[in-house]
N, C-alpha and C positions, 0 to 999 in steps of 0.2 A: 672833231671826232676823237681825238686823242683824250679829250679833258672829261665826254661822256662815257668813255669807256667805264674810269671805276666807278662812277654813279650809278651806272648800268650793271656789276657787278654788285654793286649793298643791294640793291634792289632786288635783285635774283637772291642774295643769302637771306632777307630779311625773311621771317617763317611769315605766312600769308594766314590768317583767320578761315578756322577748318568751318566747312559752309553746315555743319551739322551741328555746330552750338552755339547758340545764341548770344548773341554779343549784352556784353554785360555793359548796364545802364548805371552809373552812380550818380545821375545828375537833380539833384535836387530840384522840384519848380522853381520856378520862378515868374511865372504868371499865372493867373485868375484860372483860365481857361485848365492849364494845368495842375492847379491845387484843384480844383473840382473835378476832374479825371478821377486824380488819386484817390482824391475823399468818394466818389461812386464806386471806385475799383474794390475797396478796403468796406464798404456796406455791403457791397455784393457779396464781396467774400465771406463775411461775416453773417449775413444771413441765411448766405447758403450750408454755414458748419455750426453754427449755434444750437441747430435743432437736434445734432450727431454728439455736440458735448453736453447739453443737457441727459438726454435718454443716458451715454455714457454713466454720466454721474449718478442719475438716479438709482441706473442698472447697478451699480458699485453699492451704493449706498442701501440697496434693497437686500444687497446678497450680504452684506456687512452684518445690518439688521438680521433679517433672518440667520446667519449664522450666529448670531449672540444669544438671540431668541430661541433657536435647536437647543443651544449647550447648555442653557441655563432650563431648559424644561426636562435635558437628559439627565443632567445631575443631581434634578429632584427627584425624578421617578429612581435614581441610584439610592439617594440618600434615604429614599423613603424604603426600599427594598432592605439595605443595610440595616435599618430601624427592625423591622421585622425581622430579618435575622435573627440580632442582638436580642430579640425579647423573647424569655422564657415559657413555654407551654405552661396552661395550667397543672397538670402531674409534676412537672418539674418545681413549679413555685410553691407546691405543695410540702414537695421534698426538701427544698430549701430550708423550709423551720425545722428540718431537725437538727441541727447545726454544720458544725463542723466532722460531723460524720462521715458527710458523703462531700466534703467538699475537693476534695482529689479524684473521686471516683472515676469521672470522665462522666457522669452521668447529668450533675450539677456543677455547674461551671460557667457563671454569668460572667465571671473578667474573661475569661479565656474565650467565651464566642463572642465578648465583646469585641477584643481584640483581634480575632482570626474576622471580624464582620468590617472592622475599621481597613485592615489590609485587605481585603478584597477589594474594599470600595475605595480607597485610592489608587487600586491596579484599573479599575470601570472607567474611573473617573478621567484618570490619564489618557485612556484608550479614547475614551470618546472625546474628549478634547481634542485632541492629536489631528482624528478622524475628524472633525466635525470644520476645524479651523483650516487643517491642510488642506482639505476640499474647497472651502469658500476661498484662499487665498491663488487655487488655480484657476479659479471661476472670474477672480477679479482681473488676474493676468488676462485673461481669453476676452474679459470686456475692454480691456485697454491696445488691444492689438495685438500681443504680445505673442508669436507665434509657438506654440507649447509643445509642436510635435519632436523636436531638438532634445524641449529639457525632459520629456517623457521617454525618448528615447535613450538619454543620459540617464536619465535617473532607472530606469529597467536594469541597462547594460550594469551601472553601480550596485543596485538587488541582487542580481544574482551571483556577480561578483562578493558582494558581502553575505550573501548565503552560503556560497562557497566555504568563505573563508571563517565564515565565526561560526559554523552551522551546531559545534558543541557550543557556543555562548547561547543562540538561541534553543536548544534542548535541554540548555539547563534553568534557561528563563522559564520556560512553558510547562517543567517539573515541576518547579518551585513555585508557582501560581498555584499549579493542581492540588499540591500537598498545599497549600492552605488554603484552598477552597474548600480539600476535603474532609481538613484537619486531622492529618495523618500524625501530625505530632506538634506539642507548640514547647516554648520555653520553659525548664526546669522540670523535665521530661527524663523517665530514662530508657533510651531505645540501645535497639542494635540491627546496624545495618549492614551485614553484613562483612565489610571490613573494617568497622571499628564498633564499639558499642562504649556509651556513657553518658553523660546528662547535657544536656541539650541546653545550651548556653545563649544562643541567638539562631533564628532562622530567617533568612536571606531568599529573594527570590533567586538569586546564581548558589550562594553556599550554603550551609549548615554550619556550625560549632557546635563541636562538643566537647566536653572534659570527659575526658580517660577517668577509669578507676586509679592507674598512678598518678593523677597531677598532668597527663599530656593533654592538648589543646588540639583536637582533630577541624583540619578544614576537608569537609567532603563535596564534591560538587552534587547538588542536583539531579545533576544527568545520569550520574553513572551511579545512581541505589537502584539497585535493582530490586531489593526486599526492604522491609522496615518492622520488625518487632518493636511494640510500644508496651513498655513493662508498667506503664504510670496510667493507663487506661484501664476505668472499670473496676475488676479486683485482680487481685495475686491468688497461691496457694501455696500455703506451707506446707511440704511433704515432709515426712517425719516415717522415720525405719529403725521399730523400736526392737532389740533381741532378746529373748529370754531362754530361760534352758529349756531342756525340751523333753524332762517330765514337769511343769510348770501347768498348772492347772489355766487353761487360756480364757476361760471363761471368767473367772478371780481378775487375770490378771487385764481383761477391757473392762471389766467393771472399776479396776484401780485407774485405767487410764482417764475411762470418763468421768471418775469425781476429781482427778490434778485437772484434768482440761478446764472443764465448770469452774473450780475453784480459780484456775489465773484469768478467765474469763470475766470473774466479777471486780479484778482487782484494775487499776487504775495503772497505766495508760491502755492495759489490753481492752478495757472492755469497748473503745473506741477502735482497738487495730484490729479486734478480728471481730468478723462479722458472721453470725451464728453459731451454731454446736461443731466442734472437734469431734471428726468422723471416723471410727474405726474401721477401715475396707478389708482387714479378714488378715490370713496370712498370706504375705509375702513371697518365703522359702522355707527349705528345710533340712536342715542339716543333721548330722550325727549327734550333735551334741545341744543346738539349739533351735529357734524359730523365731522368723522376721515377721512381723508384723506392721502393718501400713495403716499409718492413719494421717487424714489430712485435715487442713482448717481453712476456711476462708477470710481473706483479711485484705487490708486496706493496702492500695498498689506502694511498692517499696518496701514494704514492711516485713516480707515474707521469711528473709533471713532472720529477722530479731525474733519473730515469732516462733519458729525452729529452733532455736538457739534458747529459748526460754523453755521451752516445753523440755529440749531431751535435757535440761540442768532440773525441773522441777520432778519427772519421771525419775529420775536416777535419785533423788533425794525420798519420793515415796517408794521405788524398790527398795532401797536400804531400810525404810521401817518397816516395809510389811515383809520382809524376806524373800523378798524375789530373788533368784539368781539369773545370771546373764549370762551363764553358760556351767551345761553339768561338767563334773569334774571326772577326768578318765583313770582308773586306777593304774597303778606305776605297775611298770613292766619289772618283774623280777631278773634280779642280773645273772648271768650266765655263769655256770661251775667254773671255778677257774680252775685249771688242771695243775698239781702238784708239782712243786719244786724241787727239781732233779739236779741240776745244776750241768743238765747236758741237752747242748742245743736241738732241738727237735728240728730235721731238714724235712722238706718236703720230700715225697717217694720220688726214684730214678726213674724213667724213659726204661732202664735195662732190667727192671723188676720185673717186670711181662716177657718171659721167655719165647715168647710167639711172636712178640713186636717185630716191626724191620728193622729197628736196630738193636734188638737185642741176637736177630739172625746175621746181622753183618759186621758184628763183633766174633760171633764165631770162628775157630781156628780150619781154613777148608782140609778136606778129607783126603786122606793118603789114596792113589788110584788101590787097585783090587787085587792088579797082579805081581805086588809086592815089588814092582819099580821103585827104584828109591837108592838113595847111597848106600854102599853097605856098611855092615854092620864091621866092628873092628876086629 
């Protein structure tokens, strides 16, 4: 009794096999009987899941396929749309042979819709890649088991977290798309947008560049133009505010302006920077002594200061020969008598010159009463 006691103790500590899990088998066969078990166990199984991994793979390999097969029929029908873009209308190919005329106008400009049709079509292109492959790789997950409702859940919560947080990155992605979709302005451009203006160095779907008129380098976002003046689109107009006097014969003197116009019009480089006749629009203003005159000219974008800047140097050279003046001349004011040298300071009059004044009454000495009161006499 004594010597089964601890036996009878390890027995009670030893942990007993919980009746809910299967007692694990490592035993190798070792007979006939038992390698043909295994080998029917290992058929069955295999026949019963071979028909579950085929479909599987196929399923995989189908959505593979046709997602390769999507991308590559999206990116034709992009490429082929870019193509179009890129190609000039007939009126426009027309315009083309007349050279470099119109070749800044904004009107002809085969590099530049080339280029604004190449940036489109790799913004499409990305998109529908993205789109087309991110789909088929959820699709594979969902054929292999893989339970999606976690990572969709993850991936939401992360959306709108990253909406949150970048929401100006994404507003100035979906600017800068638009502005060169709609070719609001491209490279070597001169705009102003509001808080900066000057030439247009690189466009970015997040930034802009541009160079200052001094030499500065502006980075603008995207998101925050609110307006966009493009001075390189189209044409310009030179204003021009010519003065002459104003008995000046006005009719002489637009007949002098329209033969300087004509004349730098034939001359070389104008006769490419401005485009048709220098228009006299009448008078301007009207002063006492002269009158403004307004006339404008249309010319090739950028161009508008040099053109101004030639006209009022070639006017001011034909006023000096045909005698124009720029303003009547007022006759001198005759100078004032000067009053003769006395050699005694002339003061301004006194306050006590006016005997009626109040102070010339309260300088007064007051009056002795009536009834001869008074100190007497000696």
């Amino acid at each position: 009794m004594v010597r089964s006691a601890p036996v009878s103790l390890l027995a009670d500590a030893t942990p007993s096999p919980s009746p809910s899990s299967p007692p694990l088998n490592f035993t190798l066969p070792t007979s006939t009987d038992q390698v043909s078990s295994t080998t029917r166990q290992a058929a069955s199984w295999l026949d019963a899941n071979w028909q579950g991994w085929v479909e599987g793979a196929l399923r995989i390999l189908f959505i593979v396929l046709l997602a390769l097969v999507l991308r590559a029929m999206v990116r034709k029908l992009i490429d082929k749309l870019i193509a179009r873009m890129g190609r000039p209308s007939e009126a426009e190919a027309e315009l083309s042979r007349l050279g470099g005329l119109l070749a800044n106008s904004g009107m002809v400009n085969t590099e530049r819709r080339q280029q604004r049709s190449e940036a489109i079509g790799s913004v499409l292109r990305s998109v529908a890649s993205f789109t087309i492959l991110g789909t088929a790789a959820l699709m594979v997950l969902s054929a292999l088991g893989v339970n999606l409702a976690p990572l969709l859940a993850s991936a939401g919560v992360a959306g709108v977290a990253i909406g949150f947080g970048a929401r100006n990155l994404v507003t100035d992605f979906l600017s800068g798309v638009f502005m060169i979709m709609e070719d609001q302005y491209g490279v070597g451009d001169e705009i102003d947008t509001g808080v900066a203006s000057g030439t247009v160095l690189e466009v970015g779907l997040r930034v802009t560049k541009l160079r200052g008129t001094g030499g500065e380098i502006w980075y603008i976002r995207n998101g925050e133009v609110k307006r966009i003046a493009n001075m390189s689109q189209g044409w310009a107009t030179a204003a021009v505010d010519v003065q002459v006097g104003y008995r000046e014969d006005l009719e002489r003197v637009e007949a002098l302006i329209t033969e300087t116009a004509e004349q730098l019009t034939k001359e070389s480089p104008f006769d490419e920077l401005i485009w048709g006749r220098v228009k006299v629009l009448g008078v301007e203003s009207v002063a006492a002594d002269s009158v403004v005159l307004r006339l404008e000219a249309r010319c090739s974008p950028g161009n508008a200061a040099l053109v101004s800047r030639t006209l009022r140097l070639r006017l001011k050279a034909a006023f000096d020969l045909a005698g124009v003046k720029l303003k009547e001349e007022t006759p001198a004011v005759p100078a004032a008598v000067a009053a003769p040298a006395t050699g005694v300071e002339i003061l301004p009059p006194s306050v006590l010159a006016d005997p009626g004044s109040a102070r010339s009454l309260a300088t007064k000495p007051i009056p002795l009463p009536a009834d001869g009161a008074g100190p007497a006499a000696g």
